[in-house]
Backbone as CSV, one residue per row, in Angstrom:
resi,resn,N_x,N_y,N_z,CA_x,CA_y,CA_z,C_x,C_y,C_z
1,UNK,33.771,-12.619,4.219,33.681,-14.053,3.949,34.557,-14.803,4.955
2,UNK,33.740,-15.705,5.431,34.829,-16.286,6.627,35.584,-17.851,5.727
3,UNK,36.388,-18.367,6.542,37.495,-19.087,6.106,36.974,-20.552,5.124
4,UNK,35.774,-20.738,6.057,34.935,-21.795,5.578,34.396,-21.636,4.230
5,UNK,34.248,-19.795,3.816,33.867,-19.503,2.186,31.970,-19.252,2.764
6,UNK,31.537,-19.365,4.034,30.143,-18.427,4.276,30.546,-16.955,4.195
7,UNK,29.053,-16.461,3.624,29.502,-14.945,3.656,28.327,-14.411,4.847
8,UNK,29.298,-13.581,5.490,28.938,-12.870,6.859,27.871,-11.435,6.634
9,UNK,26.746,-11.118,6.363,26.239,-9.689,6.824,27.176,-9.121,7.527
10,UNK,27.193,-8.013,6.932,28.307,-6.806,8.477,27.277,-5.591,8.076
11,UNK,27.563,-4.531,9.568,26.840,-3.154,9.344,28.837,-2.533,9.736
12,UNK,28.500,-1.978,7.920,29.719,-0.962,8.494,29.444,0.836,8.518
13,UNK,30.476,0.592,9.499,30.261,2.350,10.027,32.066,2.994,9.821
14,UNK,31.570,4.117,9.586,32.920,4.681,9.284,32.830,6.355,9.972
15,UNK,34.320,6.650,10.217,34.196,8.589,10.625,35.293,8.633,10.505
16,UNK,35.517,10.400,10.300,36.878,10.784,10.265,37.239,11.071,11.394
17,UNK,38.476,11.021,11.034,39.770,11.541,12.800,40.099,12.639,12.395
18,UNK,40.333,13.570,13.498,40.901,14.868,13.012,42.369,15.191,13.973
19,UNK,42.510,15.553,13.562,43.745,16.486,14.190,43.834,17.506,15.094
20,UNK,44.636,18.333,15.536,44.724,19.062,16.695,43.887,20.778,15.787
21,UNK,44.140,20.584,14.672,43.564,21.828,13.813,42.353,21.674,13.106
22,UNK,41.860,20.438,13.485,40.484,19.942,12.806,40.543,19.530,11.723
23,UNK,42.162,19.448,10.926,41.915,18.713,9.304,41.933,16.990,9.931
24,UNK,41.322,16.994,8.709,40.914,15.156,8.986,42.518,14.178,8.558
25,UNK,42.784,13.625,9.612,44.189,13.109,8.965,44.154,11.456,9.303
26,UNK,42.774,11.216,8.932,42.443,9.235,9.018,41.230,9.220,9.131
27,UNK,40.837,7.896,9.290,39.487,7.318,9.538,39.389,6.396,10.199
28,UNK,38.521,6.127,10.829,38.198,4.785,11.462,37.107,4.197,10.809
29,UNK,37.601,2.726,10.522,35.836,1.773,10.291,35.597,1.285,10.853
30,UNK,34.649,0.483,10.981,33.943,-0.828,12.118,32.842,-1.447,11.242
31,UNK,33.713,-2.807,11.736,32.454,-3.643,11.130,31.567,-4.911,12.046
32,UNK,30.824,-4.688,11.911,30.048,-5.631,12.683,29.147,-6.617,12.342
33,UNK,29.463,-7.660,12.958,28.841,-9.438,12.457,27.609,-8.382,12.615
34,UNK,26.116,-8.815,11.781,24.898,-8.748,12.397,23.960,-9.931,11.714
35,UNK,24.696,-10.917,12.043,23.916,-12.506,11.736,23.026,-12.561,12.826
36,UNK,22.844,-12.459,13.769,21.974,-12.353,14.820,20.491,-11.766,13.981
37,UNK,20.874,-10.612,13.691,19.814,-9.262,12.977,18.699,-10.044,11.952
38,UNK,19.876,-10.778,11.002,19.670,-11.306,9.990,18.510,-12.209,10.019
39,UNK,19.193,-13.486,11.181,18.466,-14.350,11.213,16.981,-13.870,11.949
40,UNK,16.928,-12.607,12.883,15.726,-12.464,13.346,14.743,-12.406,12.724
41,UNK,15.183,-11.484,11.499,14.318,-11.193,10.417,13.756,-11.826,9.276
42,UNK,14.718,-12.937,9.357,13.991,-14.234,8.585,13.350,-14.999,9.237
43,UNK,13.451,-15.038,10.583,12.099,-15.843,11.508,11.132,-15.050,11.436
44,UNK,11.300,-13.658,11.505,10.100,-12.782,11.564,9.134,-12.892,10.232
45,UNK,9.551,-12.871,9.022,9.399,-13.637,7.804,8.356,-14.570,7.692
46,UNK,9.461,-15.874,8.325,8.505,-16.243,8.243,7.328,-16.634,9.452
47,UNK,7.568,-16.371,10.425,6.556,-16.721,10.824,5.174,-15.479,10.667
48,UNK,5.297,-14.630,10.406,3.833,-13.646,9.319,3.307,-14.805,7.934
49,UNK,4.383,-15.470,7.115,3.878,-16.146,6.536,2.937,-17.325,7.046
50,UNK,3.893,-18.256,8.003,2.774,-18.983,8.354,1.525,-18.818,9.269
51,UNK,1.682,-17.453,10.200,0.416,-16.858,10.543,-0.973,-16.763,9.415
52,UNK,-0.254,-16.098,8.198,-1.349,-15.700,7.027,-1.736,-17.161,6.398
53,UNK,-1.038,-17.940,6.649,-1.403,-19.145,5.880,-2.170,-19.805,7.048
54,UNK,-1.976,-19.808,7.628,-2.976,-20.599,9.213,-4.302,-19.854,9.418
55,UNK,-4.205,-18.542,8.884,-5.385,-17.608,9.362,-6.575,-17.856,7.628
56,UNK,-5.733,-17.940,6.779,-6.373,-18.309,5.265,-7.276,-19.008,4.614
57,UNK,-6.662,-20.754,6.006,-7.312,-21.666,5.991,-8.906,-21.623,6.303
58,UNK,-9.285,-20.931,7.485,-10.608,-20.991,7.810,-11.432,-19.761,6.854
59,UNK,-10.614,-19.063,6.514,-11.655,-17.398,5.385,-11.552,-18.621,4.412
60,UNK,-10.751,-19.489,3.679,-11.164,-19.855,2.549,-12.411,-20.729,2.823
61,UNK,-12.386,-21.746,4.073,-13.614,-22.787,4.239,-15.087,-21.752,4.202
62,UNK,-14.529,-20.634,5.240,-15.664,-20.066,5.706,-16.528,-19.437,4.174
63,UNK,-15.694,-19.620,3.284,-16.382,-18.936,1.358,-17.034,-19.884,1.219
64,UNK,-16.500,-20.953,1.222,-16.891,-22.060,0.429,-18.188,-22.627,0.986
65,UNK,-18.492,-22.604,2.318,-19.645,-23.011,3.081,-20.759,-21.471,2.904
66,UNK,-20.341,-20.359,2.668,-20.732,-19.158,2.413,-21.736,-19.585,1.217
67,UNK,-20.770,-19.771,-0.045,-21.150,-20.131,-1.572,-22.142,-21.316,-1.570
68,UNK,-21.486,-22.124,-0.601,-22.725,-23.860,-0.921,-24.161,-23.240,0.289
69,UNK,-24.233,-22.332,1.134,-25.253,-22.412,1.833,-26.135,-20.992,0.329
70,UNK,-25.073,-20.360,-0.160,-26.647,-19.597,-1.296,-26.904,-20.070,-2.270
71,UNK,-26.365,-21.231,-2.664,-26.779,-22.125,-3.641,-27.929,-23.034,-3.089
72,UNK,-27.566,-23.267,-1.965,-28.595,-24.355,-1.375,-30.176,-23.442,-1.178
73,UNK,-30.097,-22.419,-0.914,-31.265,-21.340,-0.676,-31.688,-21.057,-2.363
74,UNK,-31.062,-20.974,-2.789,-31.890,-20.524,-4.435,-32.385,-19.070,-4.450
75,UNK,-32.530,-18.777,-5.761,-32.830,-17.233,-5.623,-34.344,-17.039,-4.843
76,UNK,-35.027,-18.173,-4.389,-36.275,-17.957,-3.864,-36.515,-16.701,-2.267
77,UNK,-35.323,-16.811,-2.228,-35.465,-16.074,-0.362,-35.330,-14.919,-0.920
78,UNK,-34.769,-14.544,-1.712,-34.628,-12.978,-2.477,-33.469,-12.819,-0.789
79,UNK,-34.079,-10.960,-0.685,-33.650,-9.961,0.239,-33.852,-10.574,1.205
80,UNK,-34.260,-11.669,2.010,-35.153,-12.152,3.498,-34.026,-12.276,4.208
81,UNK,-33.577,-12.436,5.502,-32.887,-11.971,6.576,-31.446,-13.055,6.580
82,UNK,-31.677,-14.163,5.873,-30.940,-15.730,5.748,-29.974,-14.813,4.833
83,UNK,-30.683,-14.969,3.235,-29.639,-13.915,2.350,-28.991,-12.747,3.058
84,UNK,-29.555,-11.502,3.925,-28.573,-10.613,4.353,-27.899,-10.913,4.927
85,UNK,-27.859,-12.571,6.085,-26.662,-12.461,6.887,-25.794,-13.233,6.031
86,UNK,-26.160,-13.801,4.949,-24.782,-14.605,4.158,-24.064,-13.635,3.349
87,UNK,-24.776,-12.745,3.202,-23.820,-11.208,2.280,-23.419,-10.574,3.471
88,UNK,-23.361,-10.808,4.608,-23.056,-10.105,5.872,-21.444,-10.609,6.126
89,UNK,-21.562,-12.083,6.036,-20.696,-12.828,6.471,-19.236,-12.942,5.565
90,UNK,-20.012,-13.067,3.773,-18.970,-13.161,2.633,-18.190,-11.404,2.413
91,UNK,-19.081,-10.534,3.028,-18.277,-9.411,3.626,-17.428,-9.395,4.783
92,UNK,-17.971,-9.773,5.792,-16.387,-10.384,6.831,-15.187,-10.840,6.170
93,UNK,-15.622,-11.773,5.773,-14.228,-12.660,5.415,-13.729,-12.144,3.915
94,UNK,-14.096,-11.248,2.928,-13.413,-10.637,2.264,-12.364,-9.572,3.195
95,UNK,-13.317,-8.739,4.463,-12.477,-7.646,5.112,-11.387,-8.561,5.585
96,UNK,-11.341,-9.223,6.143,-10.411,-10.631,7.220,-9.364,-11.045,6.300
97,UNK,-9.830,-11.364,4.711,-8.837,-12.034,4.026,-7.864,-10.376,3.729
98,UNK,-8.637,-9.445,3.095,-7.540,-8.255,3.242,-6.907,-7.992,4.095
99,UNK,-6.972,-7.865,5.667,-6.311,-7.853,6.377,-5.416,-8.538,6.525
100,UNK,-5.307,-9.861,6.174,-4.054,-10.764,6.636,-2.983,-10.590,5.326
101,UNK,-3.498,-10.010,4.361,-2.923,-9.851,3.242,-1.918,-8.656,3.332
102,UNK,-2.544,-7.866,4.399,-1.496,-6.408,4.900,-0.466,-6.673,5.884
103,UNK,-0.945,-7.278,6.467,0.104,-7.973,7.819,1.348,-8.672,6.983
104,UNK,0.791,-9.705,6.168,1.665,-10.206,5.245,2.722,-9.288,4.008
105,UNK,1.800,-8.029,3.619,2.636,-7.228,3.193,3.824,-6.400,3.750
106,UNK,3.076,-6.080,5.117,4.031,-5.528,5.623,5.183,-6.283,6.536
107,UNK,5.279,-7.359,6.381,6.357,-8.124,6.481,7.300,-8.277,5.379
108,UNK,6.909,-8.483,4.031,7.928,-8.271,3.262,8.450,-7.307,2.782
109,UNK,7.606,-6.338,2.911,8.298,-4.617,3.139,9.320,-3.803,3.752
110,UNK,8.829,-4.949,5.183,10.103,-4.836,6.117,11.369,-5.572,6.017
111,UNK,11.042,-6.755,5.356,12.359,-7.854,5.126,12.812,-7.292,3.496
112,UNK,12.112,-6.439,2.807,12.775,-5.829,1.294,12.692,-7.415,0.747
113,UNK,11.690,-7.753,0.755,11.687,-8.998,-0.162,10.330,-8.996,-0.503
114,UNK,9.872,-7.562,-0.786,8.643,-7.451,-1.695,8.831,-7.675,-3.360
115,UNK,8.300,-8.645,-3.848,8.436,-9.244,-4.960,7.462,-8.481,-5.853
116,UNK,7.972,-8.028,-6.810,6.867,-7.126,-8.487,7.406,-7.904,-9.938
117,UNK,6.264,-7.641,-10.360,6.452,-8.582,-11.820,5.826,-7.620,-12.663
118,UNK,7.251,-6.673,-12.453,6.637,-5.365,-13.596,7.016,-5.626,-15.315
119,UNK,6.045,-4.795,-15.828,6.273,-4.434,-17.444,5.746,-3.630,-17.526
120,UNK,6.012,-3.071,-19.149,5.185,-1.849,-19.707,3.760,-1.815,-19.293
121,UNK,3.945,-0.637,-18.991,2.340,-0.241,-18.602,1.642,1.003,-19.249
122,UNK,0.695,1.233,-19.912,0.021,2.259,-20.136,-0.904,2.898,-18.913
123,UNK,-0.437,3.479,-18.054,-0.913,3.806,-17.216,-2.512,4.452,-17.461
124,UNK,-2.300,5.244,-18.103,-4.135,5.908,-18.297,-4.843,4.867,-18.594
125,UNK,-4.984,4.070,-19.327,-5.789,2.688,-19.473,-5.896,2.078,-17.895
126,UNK,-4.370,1.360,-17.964,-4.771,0.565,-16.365,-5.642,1.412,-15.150
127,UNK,-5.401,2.839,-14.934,-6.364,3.737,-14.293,-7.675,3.515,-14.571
128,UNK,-8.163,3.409,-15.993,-9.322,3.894,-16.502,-10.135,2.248,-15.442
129,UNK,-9.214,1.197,-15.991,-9.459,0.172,-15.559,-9.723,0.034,-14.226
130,UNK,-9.221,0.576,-13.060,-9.332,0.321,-11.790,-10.320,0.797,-11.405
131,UNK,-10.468,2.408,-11.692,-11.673,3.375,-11.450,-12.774,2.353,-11.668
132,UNK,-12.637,1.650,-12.610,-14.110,0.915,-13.310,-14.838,-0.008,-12.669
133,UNK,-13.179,-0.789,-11.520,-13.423,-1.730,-11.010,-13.712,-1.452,-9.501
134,UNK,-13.117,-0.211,-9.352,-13.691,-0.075,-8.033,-14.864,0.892,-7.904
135,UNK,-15.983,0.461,-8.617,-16.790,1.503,-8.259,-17.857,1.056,-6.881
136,UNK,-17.917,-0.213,-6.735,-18.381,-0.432,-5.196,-17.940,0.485,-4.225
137,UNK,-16.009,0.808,-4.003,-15.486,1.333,-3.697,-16.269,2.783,-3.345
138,UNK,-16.336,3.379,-4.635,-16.473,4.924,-4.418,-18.001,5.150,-4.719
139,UNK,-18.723,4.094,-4.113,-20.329,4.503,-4.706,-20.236,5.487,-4.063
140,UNK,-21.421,6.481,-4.492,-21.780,7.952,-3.996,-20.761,8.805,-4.529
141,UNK,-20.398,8.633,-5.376,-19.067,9.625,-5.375,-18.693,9.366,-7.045
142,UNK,-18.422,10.864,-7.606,-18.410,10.667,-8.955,-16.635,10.699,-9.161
143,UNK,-16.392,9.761,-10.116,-14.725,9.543,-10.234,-14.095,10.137,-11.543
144,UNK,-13.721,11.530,-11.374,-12.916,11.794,-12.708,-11.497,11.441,-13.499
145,UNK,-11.774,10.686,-13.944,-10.064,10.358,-14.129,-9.733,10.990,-15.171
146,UNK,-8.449,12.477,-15.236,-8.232,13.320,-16.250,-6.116,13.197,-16.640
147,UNK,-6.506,12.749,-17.658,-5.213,12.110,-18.721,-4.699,14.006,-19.151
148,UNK,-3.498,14.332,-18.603,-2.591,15.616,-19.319,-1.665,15.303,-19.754
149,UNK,-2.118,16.020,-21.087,-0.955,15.443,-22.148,-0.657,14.279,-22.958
150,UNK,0.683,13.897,-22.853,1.320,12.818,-23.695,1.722,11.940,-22.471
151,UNK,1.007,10.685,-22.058,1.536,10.058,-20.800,2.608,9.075,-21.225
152,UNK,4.273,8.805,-21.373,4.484,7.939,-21.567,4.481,6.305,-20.503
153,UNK,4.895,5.217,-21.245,4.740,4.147,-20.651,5.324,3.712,-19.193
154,UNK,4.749,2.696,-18.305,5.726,2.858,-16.864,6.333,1.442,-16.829
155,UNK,7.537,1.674,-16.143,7.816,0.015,-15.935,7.337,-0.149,-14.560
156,UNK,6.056,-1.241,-14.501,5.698,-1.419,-13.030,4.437,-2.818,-12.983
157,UNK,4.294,-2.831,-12.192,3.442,-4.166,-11.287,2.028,-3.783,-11.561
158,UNK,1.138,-4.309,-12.438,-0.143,-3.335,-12.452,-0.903,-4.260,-11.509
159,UNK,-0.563,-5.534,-10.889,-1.158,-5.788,-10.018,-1.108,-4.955,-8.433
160,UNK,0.092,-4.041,-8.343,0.783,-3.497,-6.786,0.212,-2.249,-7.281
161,UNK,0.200,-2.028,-8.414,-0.259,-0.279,-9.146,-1.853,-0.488,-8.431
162,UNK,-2.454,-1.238,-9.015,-4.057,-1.605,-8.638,-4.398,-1.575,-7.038
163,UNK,-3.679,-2.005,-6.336,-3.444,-2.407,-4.774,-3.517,-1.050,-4.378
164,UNK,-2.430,0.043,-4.360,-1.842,1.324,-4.211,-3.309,2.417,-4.455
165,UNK,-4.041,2.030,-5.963,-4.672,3.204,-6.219,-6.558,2.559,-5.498
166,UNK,-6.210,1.027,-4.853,-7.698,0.287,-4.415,-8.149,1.303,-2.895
167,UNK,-6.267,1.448,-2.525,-6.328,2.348,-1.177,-6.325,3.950,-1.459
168,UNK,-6.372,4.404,-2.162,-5.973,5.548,-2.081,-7.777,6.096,-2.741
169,UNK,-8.399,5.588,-3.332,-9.732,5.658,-3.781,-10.621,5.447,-2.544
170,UNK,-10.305,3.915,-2.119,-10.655,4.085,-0.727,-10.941,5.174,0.219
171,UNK,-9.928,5.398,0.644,-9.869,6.449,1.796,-10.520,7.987,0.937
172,UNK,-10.287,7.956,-0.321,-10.776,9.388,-0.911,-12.334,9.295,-0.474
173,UNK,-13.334,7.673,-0.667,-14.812,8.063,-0.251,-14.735,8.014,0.742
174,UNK,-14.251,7.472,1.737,-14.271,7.404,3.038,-14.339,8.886,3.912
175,UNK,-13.579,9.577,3.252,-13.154,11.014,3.980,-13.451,11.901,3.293
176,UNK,-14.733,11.607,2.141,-14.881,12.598,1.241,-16.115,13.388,1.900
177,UNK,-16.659,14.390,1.673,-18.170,14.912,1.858,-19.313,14.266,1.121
178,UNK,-20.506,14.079,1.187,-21.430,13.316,0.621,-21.684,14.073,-0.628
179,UNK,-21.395,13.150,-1.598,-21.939,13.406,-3.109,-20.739,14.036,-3.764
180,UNK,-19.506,13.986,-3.066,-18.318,15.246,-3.877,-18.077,14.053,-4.756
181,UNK,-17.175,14.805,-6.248,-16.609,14.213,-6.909,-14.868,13.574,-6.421
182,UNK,-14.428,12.840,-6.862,-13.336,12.352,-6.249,-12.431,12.280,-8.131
183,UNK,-10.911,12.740,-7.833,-10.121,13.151,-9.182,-9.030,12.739,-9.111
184,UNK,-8.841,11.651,-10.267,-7.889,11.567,-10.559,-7.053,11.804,-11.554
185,UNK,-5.700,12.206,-11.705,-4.974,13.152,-12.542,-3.421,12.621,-12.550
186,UNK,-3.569,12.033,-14.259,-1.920,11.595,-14.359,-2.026,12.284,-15.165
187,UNK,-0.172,12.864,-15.325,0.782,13.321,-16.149,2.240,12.973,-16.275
188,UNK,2.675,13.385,-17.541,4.408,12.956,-17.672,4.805,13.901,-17.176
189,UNK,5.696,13.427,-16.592,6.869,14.614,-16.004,8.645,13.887,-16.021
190,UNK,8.989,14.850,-17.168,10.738,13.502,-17.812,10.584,12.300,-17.589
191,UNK,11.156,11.954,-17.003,11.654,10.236,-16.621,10.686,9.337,-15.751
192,UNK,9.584,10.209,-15.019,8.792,9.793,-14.533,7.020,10.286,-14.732
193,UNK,6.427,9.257,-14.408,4.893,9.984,-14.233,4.208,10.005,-13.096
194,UNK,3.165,11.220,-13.038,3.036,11.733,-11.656,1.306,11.188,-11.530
195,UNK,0.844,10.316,-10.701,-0.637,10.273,-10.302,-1.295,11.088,-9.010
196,UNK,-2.493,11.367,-8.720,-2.701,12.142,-8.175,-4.479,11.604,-7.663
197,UNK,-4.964,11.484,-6.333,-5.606,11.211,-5.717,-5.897,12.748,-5.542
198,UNK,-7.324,13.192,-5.742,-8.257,14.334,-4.794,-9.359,14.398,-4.428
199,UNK,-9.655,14.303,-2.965,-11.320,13.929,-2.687,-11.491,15.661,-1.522
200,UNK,-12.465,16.101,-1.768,-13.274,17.426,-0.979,-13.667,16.599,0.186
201,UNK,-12.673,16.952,1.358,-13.592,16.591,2.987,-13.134,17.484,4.272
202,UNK,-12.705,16.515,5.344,-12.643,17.477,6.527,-10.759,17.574,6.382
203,UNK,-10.616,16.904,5.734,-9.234,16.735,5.260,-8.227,16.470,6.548
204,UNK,-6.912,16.429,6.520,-5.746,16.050,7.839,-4.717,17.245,8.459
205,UNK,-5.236,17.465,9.298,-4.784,18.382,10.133,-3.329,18.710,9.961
206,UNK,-2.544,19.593,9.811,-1.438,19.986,9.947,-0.294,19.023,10.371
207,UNK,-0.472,18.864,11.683,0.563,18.437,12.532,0.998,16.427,12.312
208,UNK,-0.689,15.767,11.622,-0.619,14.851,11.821,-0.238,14.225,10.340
209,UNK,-0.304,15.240,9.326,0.450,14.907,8.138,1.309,14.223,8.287
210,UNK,2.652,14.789,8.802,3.945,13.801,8.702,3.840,11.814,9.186
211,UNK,2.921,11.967,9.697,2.677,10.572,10.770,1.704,9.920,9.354
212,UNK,0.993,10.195,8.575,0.000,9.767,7.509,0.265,7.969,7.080
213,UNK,1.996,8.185,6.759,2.112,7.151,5.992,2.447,6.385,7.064
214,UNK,3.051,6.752,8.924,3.355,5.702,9.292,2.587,4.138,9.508
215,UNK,3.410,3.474,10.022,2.623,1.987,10.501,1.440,1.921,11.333
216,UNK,0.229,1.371,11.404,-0.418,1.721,12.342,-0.976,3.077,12.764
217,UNK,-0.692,4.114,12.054,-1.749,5.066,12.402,-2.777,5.548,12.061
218,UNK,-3.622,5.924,12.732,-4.940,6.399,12.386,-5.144,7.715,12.566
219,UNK,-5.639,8.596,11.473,-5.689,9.801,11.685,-7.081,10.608,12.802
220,UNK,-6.950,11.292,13.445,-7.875,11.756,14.732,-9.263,11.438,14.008
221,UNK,-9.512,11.982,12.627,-10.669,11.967,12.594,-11.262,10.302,11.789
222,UNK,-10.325,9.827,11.747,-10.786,7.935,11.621,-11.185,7.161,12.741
223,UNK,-10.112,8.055,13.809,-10.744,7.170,15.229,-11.644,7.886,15.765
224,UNK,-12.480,9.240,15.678,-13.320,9.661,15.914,-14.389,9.013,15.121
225,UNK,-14.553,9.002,13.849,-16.181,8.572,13.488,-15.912,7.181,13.572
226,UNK,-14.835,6.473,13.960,-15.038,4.871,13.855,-14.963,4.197,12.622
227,UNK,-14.225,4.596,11.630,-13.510,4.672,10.140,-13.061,3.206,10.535
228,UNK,-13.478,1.965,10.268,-12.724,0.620,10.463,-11.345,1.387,9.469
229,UNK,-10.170,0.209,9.994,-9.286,0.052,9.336,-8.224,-0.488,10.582
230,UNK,-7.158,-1.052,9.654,-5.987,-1.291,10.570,-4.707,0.098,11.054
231,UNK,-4.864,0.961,9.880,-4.020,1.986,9.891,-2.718,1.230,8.923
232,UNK,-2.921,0.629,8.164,-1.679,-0.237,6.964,-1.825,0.191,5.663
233,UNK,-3.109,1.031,5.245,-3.302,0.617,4.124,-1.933,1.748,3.426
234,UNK,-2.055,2.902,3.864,-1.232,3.905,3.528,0.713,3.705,3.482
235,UNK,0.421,3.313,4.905,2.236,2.444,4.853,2.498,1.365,3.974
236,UNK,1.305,0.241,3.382,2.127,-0.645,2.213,1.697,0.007,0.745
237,UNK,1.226,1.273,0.531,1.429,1.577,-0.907,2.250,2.609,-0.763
238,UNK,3.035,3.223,0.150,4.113,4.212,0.171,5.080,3.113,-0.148
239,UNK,5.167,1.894,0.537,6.597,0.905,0.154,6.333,0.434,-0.929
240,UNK,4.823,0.329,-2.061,5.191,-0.152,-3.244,5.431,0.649,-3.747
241,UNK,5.282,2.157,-3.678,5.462,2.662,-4.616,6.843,2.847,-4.938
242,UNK,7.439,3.215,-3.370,9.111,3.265,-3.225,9.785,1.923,-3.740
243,UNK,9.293,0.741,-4.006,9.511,-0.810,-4.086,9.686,-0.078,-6.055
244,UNK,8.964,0.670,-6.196,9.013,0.608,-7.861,9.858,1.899,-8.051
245,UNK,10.547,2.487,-7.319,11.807,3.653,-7.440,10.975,4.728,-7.510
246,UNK,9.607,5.293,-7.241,8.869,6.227,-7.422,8.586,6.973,-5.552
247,UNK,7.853,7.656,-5.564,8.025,7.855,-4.245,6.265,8.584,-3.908
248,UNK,6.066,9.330,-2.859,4.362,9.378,-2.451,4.522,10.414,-1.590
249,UNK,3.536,11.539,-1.780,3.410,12.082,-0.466,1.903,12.821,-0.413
250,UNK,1.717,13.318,0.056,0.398,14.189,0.508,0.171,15.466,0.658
251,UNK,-0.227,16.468,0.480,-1.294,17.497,0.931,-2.339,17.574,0.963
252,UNK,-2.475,18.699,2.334,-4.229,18.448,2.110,-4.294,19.881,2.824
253,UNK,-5.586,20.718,2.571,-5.900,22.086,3.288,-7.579,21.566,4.030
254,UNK,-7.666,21.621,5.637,-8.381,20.727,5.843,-10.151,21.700,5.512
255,UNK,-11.068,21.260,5.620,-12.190,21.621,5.236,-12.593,21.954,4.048
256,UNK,-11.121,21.117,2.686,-11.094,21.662,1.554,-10.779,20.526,0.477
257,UNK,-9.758,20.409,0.073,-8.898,19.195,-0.316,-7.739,18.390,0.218
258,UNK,-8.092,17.398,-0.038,-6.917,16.393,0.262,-6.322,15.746,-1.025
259,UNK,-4.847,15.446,-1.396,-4.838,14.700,-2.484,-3.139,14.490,-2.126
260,UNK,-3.467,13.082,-2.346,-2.080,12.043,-2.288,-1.793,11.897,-3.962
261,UNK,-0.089,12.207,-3.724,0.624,12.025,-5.079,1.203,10.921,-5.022
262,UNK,1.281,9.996,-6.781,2.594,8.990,-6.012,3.314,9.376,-7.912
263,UNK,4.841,8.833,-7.879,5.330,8.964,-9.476,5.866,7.635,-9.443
264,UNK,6.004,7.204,-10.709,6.431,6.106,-11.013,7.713,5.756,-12.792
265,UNK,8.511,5.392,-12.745,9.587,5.893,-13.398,9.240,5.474,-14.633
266,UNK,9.152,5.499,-15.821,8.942,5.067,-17.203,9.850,4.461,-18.188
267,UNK,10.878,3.932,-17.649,11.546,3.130,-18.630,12.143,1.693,-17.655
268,UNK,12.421,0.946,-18.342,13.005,-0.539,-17.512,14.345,0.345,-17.053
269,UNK,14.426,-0.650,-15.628,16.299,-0.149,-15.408,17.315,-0.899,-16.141
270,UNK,18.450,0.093,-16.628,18.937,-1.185,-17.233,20.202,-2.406,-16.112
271,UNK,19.676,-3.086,-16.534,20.747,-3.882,-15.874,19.629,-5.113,-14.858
């Protein structure tokens, strides 16, 4: 706190000193202003915000002129080429509005000012619920969702829960084989509960596992068949899940299964 009563960010670092016999006989600290750091990262902040809000403006007009041009057509054109390109288009700008919505996530991911408005959750329900809702998602593909045991309740965001399992269903049809079933599988395990993503495909190579969740990557065989995506979806539900004290990881045996885990803790924290 400086004299004025502002309080300063510092990065402190500390090590031991040793002696001529190697016992430690002090320490050194260091502390360092990093208001510089600080402030970068709140410009960085916001300016992703006002990018997403500048980019928002035209996906929202572009709906609304979307919506008034198939109203103006009437159900008379049916399937005819006018209707496919306006379901062509209100598909753009759904993909466009998700995208800016990731960019935007992953800015507050990075600034730790990802905001959740968790409560009790019955998780097997809210599952049953998503599966239901994303079945556009996983057409072609049969979705088992299998409840073990006694699941107790989670404290969490079922809107960021929904987000987390929209991607992880995702990518299961995406990379699945044609017609496989795709499984999902919660259980309690103590203090936490464990979910579980499994889809049958060409699955992820060994080496490129560890890289899965980073920023921006795409796994060889996404940029081989031309798999749209940004490479985000995986890096902002590893930070919600970590955002909710739970954590995520993956295996997969390739030409076989793949299946992403995430857990999530079951009681409020106290305090």
């Amino acid at each position: 706190i400086r004299a004025d009563g502002d309080i300063v960010p510092v990065l402190v670092s500390a090590g031991p000193v040793r002696g001529a016999d190697g016992a430690i006989i002090g320490a050194v600290v260091a502390f360092e202003d990093i208001t510089p750091i600080k402030e970068l990262e709140r410009l960085r902040e916001e300016w992703a915000s006002l990018i997403a809000h500048d980019l928002r403006q035209p996906v929202t007009v572009m709906n609304s002129y979307v919506e008034l041009l198939r109203r103006l057509m009437g159900k008379e054109e049916g399937a005819g080429p006018e209707s496919r390109a306006l379901e062509h288009m209100a598909a753009a700008a759904v993909t466009l509005n998700r995208m800016i919505g990731e960019l935007l996530d992953v800015s507050r991911l990075e600034a730790r000012r990802m905001t959740l408005e968790r409560r009790s959750v019955d998780l097997p329900d809210l599952l049953g619920e998503i599966v239901e809702r994303a079945g556009a998602i996983t057409a072609g593909h049969r979705v088992e969702l299998r409840v073990k045991g006694q699941v107790p309740k989670v404290w969490a965001d079922p809107g960021r829960i929904e987000q987390v399992m929209d991607n992880l269903l995702s990518n299961a049809a995406k990379y699945s084989f044609a017609d496989s079933p795709i499984e999902v599988d919660v259980e309690g395990r103590d203090d936490w509960v464990q979910v579980s993503v499994t889809n049958r495909g060409k699955g992820i190579p060994r080496e490129e596992l560890p890289l899965v969740f980073s920023r921006f990557h795409r796994t060889s065989l996404a940029r081989a068949e031309g798999i749209p995506g940004l490479g985000l979806g995986l890096y902002i539900s590893k930070g919600l899940v970590e955002s909710h004290g739970g954590r995520m990881w993956v295996e997969s045996t390739p030409n076989e299964t793949t299946t992403f885990f995430f857990t999530l803790p079951t009681e409020e924290p106290i305090g």
